[in-house]
N, C-alpha and C positions, 0 to 999 in steps of 0.2 A: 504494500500500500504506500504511495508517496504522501508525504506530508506536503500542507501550507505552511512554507517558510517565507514571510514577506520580511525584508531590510530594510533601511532607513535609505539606501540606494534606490529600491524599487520603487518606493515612497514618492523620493524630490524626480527621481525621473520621471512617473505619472502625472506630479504635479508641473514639470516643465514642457512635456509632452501638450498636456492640456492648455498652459500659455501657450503655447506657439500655435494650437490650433485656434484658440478665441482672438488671437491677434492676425491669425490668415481672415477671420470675418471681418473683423474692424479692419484690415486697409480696404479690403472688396466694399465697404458699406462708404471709404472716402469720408468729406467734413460731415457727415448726418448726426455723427457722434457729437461732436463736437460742437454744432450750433443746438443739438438737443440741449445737451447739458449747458450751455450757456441761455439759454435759453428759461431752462428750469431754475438757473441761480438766480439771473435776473427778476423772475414771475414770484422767486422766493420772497428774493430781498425786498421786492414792493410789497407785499404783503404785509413783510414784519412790519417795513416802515410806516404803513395806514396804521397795522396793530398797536404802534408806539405810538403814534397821534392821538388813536383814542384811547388806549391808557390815562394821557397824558392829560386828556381833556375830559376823562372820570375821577382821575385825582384830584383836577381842579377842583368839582362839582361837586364830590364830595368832601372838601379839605383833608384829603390824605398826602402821605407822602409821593413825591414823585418817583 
């Protein structure tokens, strides 16, 4: 009967194997990535920034801390 013998080799190799396949999609997919995720930062960041306006303008109204 042969045993399952897995290494700390077989490991980083599966796992560098798998990088190089996620990164042969991402150049085929070109800036898509790229203007996604900028994209999503920017939709973030205006978000928070209305969420801190109005924080900002319920502290006032209720006189709490800002």
């Amino acid at each position: 009967m042969k045993q399952l013998l897995v290494t700390w080799t077989d490991i980083f190799l599966g796992i560098g194997e798998f990088f190089e396949w996620t990164f042969k999609i991402i150049k085929a997919l070109g800036h898509f990535p790229n203007v996604l995720i900028s994209i999503t930062i920017i939709g973030l960041m205006a978000y928070w920034s209305k969420k801190i306006i109005d924080f900002k303008k319920e502290s006032q109204r209720n006189g709490t801390l800002e």
